[in-house]
N, C-alpha and C positions, 0 to 999 in steps of 0.2 A: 504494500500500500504506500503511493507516495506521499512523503511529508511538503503538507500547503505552510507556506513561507509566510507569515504575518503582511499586510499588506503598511509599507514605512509612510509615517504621516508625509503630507505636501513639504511642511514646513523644515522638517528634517532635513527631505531630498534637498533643498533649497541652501542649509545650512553645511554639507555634506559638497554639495558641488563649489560654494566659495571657499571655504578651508583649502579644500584641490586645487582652486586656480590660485589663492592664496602660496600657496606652500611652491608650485608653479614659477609664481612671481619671484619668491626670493631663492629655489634653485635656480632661475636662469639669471639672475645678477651674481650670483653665484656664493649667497649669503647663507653662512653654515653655523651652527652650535658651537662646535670644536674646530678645529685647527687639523688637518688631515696627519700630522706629524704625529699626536699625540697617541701615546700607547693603548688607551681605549679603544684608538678607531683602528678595528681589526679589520674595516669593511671599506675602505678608500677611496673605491669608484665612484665616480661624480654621477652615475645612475645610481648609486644605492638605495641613496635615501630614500628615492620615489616610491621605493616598495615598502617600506609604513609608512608614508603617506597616503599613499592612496587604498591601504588597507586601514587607514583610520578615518578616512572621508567616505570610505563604504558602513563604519560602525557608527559615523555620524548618523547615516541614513537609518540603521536601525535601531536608534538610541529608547526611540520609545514604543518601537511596535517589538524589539526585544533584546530589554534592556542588558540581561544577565548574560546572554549569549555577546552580545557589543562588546560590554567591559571585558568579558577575559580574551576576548580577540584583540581590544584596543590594548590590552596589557599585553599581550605577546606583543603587539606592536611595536610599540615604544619599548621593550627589552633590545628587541634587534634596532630602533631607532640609536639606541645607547650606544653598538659597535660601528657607528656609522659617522658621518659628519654632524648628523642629525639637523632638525630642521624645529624652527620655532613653533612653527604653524604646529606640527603632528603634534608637540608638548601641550599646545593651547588646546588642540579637540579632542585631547587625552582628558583635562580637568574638564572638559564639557561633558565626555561619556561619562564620567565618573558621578558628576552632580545630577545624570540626569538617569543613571542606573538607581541611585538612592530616590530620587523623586517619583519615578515611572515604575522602581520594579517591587517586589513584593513586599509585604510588611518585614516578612523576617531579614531580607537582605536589607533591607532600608535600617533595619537594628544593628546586622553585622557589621556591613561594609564602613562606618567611619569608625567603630572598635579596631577592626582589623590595620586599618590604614593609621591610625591612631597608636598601636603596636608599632607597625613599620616606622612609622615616624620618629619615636622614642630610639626603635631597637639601630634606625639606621643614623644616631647620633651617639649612641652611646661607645658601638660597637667596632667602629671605626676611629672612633673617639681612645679605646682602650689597647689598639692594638698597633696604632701608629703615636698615639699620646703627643697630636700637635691639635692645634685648635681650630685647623682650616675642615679638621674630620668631622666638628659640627655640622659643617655645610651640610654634608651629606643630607641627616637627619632634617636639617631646614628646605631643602629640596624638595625630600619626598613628603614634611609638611605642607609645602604651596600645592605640590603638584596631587596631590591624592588626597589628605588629609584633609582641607581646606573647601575644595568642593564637595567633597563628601557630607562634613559636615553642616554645609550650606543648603544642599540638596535635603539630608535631615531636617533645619530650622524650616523651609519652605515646604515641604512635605509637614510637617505636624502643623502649622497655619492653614495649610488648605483642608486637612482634618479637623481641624477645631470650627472652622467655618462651613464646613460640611454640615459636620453634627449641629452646627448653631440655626441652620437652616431649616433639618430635618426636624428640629425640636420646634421650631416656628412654625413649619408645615402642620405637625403633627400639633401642638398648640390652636391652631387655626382652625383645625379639622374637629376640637373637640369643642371646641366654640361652636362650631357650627353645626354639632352634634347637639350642645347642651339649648344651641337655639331652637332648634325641629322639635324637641323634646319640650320646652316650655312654649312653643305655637301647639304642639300637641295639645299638653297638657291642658290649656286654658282652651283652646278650642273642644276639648272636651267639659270644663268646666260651665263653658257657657250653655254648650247643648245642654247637661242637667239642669241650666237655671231656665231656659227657654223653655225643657218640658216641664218642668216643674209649675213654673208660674203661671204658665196658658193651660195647660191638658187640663187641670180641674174644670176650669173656668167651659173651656171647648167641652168637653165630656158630658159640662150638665148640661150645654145649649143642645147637644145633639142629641140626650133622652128626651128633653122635653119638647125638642121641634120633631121628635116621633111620633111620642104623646098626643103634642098636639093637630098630628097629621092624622093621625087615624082614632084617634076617638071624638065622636061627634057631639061635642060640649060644649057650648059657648062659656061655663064655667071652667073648663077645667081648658079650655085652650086661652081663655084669657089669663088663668093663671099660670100656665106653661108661660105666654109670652111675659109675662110681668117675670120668671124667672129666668129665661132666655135673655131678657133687656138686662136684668142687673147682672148676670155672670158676661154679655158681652161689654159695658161698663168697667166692669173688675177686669176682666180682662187686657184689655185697651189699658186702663191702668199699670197693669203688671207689663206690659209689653214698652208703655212711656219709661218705666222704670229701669227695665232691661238696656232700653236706648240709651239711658245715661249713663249704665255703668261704660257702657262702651265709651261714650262722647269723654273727651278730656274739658278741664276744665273752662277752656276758650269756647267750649259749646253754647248752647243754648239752651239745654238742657243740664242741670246738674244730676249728679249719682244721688238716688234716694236710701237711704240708711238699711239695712240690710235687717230683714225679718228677724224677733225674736221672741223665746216661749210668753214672751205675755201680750204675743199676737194670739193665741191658741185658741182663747175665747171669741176672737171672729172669726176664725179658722174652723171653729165647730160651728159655727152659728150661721154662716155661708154655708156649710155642709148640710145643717139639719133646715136649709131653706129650699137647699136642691133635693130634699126628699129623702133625705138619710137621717134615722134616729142614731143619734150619737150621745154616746157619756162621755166626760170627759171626767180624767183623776189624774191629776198633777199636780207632783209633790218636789217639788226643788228650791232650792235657795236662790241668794241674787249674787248676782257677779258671776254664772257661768263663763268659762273665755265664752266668745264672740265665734267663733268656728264651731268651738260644740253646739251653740246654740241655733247659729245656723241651720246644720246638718239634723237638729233635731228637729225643727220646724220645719224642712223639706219634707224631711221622710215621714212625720206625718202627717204633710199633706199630699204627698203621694198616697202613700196607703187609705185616704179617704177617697182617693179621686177612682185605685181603684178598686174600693168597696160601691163607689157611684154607678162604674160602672159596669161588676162582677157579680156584685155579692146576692145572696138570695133576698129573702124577707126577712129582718129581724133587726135585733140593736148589735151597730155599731160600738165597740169599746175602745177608749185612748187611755192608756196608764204609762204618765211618769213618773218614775220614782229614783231620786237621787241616791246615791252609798255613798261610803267613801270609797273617793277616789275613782269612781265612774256614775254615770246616768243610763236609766235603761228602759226602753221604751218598747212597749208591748201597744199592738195595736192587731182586733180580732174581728172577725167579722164572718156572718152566716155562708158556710159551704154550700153549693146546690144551687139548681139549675132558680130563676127567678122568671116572674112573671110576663113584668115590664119589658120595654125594650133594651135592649144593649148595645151599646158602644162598641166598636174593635179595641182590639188594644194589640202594644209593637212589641212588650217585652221590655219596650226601655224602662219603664219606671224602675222595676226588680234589679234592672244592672246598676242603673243612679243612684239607686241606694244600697247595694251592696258598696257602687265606688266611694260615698261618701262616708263611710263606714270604716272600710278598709283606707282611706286618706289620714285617719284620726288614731289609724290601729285598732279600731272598735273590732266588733264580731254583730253578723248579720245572718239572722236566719229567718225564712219565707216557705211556708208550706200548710198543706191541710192538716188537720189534727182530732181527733177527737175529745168531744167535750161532755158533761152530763147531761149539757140543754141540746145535743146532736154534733154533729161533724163541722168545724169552721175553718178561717183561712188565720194565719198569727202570722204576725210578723215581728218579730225579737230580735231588737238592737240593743248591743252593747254601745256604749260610748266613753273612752277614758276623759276624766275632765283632768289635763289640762294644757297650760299656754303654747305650749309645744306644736300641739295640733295646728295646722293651717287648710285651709281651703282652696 
């Protein structure tokens, strides 16, 4: 299977072709490292050098499509540049590969590589340093610090900036993203909020107009269709009011409409009394202190007026019961009503009320429970909220 060759960035190639005519330039004025006399240069021919050269202008080319493979070719390179006259140019895109094997190639060489050359640097002062004992053997060690040491570790400094700015982006990103998680979730949330106060405060109101413009459709009463519409007239009244009220929680203050004060249990007495107008015999027993927070009280007044809205429009013949009764440290709200099929006409109903008040319930950590039951006076429908009091809970 043949091995595909990394394709070498543009800019490389770019970088990779001037070094070569660079290095070009100063072979043909005939401008050399060393002096062809001296004992290093085992390689003397005025072609030498062009062969690391231009094996260093090809490791230019693949410095960043691969990096690991350049640098140890570009280090053969410059070994043999070393027995030669050697040329400026190949020393200069020697510290390039080097800076840019540390920047471009893998995390673990990006640790190694300015240790290692970091070694050589030290070892190539010390050690020539110890075995000729004159002070020109420093150099050495100073050398192979510019030449390797130096971009190495530059290439390190620029590689962990462009990591740190990575991650600083990725945490912005991902910051961003939970913002606009935590937004969908509170348009959620209130968007469901509102739908429970829309059913909540119209469906009673709708509920009784539609038994009694039944009522008054089919049975032939002037009594009893007048009184249908005299109950029809004030639940569409009340209504229209709860719907004005609705508008203003919405509208902000620059409206025209301000937000009206948010139902609470020492509404319950009109709350039954609306109820036992649309033709439902209701008790009421409520037994609670004052200063409930403001969310329990809420959620208490919703649910039972749901639960009456739909005893309006479920429940058989019989009485209606509302019992509150405070503990410590909760309120709990029992509301029961005749099981079995009923005479009058009936309303549909969607199921939302039952989920509304489970959600309001469940918002508070309360406990909600809805179902038939048996009782001594026959079979009925209860409904049993828990609700913790206190400030904690919100709506």
């Amino acid at each position: 299977m043949a091995v595909r060759l990394p394709r070498p960035h543009r800019f490389d190639v770019y970088v990779g072709l001037v070094g070569l005519l660079g290095g070009l330039l100063l072979w043909g004025i005939g401008l050399g490292v060393r002096p062809a006399g001296e004992p290093i240069v085992l390689w003397s021919g005025r072609w030498a050098l062009l062969v690391p050269l231009a094996v260093m202008a090809g490791c230019e080319v693949l410095r960043r499509a691969a990096p690991r493979t350049a640098l140890l070719t570009a280090t053969a390179a410059l070994t043999l540049d070393t027995v030669t006259q050697g040329s400026l140019v190949t020393v200069l895109m020697y510290t390039d590969v080097m800076y840019a094997a540390v920047l471009y190639g893998t995390p673990a060489s990006a640790r190694r590589i300015p240790r290692i050359t970091g070694l050589l640097s030290v070892a190539g002062a010390i050690v020539p340093f110890a075995m000729w004992r004159v002070p020109e053997a420093l150099l050495i060690g100073v050398a192979i610090g510019i030449v390797a040491f130096a971009p190495a570790s530059t290439g390190l400094i620029v590689r962990n900036h462009r990591e740190a700015a990575e991650a600083a982006r990725l945490r912005a990103e991902q910051t961003a993203l939970l913002a606009e998680m935590d937004r969908v979730q509170a348009v959620t949330a209130e968007r469901a909020r509102m739908a429970r106060e829309l059913h909540d405060m119209v469906a009673n109101h709708l509920s009784a107009i539609a038994i009694h413009s039944t009522a008054a459709l089919s049975l032939d009463d002037p009594d009893t269709t007048r009184q249908a519409l005299g109950v029809i007239r004030d639940n569409s009244v009340e209504g229209l009011a709860e719907m004005r009220r609705l508008i203003g929680i919405l509208r902000d203050d620059s409206g025209d409409t301000e937000p009206a004060p948010s139902p609470t249990l020492d509404g319950l007495g009109a709350l039954v009394d609306t109820a036992r107008a649309n033709g439902l015999g209701v008790t009421l027993a409520a037994e609670h202190g004052e200063g409930l927070p403001a969310p329990v009280e809420l959620a208490a007044y919703r649910i039972v007026q749901e639960s009456l809205t739909n005893a309006l429009k479920h429940a058989g013949p019989g009485r209606v019961t509302v019992a509150l009764r405070q503990r410590d440290g909760s309120l709990d709200i029992t509301v029961t009503s005749p099981y079995g099929d009923r005479d009058g006409p009936r309303a549909p109903g969607s199921g939302a009320g039952l989920v509304g008040m489970r959600e309001r319930a469940a918002l508070l950590d309360g406990r909600f429970e809805a179902g038939p039951e048996d009782s001594p006076g026959g079979k009925i429908w209860a409904v049993r909220v828990t609700l913790p009091i206190t400030e904690g809970g919100t709506e």
